[in-house]
C-alpha positions in Angstrom: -257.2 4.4 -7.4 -254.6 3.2 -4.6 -255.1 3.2 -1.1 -252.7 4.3 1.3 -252.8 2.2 4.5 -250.0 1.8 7.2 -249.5 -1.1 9.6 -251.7 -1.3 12.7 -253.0 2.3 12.0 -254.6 2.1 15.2 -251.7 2.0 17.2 -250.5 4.8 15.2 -250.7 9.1 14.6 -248.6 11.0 12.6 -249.7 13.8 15.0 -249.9 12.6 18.6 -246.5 11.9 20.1 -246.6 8.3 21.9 -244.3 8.2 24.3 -241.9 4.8 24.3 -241.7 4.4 28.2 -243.7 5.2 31.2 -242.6 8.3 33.5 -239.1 7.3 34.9 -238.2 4.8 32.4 -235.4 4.6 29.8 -233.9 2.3 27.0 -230.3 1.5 26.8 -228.8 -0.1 23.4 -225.6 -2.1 23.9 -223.5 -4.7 21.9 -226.7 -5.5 19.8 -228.3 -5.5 23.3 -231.7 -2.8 24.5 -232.0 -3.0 28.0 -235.0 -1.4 29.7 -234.0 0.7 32.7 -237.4 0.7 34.9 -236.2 3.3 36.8 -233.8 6.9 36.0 -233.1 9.3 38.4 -232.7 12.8 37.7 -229.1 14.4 36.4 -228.7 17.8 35.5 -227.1 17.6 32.4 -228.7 17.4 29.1 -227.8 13.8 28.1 -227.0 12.4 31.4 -228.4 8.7 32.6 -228.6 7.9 36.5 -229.8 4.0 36.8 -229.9 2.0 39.7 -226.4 0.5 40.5 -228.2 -3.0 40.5 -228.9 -2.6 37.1 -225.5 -1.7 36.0 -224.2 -5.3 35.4 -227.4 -6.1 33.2 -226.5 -2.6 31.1 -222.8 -3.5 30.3 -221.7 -5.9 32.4 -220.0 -4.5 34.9 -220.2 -4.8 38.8 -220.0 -2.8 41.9 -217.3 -3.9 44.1 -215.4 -2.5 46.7 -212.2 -1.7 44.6 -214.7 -0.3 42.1 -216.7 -0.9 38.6 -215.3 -4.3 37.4 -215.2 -6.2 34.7 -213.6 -9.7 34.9 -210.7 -9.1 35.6 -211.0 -4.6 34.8 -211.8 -2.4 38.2 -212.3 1.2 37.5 -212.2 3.2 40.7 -215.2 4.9 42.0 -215.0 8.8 42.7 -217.8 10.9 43.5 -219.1 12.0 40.1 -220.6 8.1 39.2 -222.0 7.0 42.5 -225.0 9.9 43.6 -227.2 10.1 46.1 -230.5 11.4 45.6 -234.1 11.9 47.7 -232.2 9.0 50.0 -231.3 6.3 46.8 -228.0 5.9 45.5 -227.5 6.2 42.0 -224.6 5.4 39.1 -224.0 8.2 36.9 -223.9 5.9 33.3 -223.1 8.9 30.9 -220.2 10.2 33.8 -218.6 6.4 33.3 -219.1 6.4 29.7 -217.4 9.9 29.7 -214.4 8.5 31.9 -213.9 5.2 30.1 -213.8 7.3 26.7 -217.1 5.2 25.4 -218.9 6.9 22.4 -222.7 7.3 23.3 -225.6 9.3 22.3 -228.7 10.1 23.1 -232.5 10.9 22.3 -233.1 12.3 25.8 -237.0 13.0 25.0 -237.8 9.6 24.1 -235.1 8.3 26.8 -233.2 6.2 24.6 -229.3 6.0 25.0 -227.1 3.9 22.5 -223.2 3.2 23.5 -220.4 2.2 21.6 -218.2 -0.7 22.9 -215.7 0.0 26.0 -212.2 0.6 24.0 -210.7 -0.7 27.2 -213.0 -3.9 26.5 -212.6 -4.4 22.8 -208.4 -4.4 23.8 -208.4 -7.2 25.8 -210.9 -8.7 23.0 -208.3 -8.4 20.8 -205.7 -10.0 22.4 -207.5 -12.6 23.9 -209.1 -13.2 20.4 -212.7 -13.3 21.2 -215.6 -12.2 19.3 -218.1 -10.2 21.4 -221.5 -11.3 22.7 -224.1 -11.4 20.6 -227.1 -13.2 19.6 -229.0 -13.1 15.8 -232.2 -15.1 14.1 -231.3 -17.7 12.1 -233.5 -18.2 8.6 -235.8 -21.0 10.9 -236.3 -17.9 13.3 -234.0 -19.7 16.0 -231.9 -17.5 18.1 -228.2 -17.9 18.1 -225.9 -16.7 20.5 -222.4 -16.3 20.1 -221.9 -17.8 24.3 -223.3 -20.8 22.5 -220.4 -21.6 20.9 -217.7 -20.6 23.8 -214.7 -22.7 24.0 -215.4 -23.8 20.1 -214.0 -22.5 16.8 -216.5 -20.9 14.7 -216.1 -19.5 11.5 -219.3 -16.3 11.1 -219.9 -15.0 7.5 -221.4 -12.1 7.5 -223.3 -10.5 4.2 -225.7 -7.4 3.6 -227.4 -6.0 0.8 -226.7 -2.5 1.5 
């Protein structure tokens, strides 16, 4: 008779919830991209994300300057709902600047996982300025290969699945 096994049972229990980050933590998924926020504050909605504004520009690439969020050459301005004070730290309301930039998201907020969709404001300019996005994939040797790699080159990407 067959066995059943599964890999790394140790690790493993189809009973126990593990959790996926330590108390404060949280994932963020982005253009083939997962981040790992070290430290959340707390928000009062249900599927809201406060990080550290440092961390911002390592989450989508933005930066916090004095006219606002920016990207290259994109500022959104700041108002009060993305920049938060809390227990004396200052906080950037991610889900509130998804929400204003009209950037699809969603969330598992009990294991602290968010996933967002690409800026539309982002993927415009892509598309006039004819550049493919960042990303990075494993070749067949198990080399990675990023798409900055090849910046300021033509390069022709075929793409096949099985499914």
């Amino acid at each position: 008779m067959a066995k059943n096994f599964m890999a790394y049972p140790e690790l493993r229990h189809p009973f126990v919830e593990t959790p996926i980050h330590s108390e404060g933590q949280a994932t963020v998924l982005y253009q083939g991209n997962t981040i790992r926020v070290d430290e959340t504050g707390e928000i009062g909605s249900a599927d809201g994300l406060l990080i550290r504004p440092e961390d911002l520009n390592r989450v989508n690439g933005f930066e916090l300057k004095p006219e606002g969020a920016c990207y290259q050459d994109m500022c959104i301005p700041m108002n009060d709902q993305l920049l938060i004070e809390q227990d004396g730290k200052q906080w950037f309301d991610l889900t509130a600047f998804a929400n204003l930039l009209e950037q699809p998201y969603v969330a598992d907020v009990e294991a602290r996982i968010w996933s967002f969709a690409e800026i539309p404001a982002k993927r415009e300019s892509m598309m006039v300025d004819a550049m493919a996005p960042h990303f990075e994939v494993t070749d067949r040797q198990g080399n990675v290969v990023r798409m900055a790699d090849f910046k300021g080159k033509k390069a022709l990407i075929v793409t096949w699945s099985s499914w």
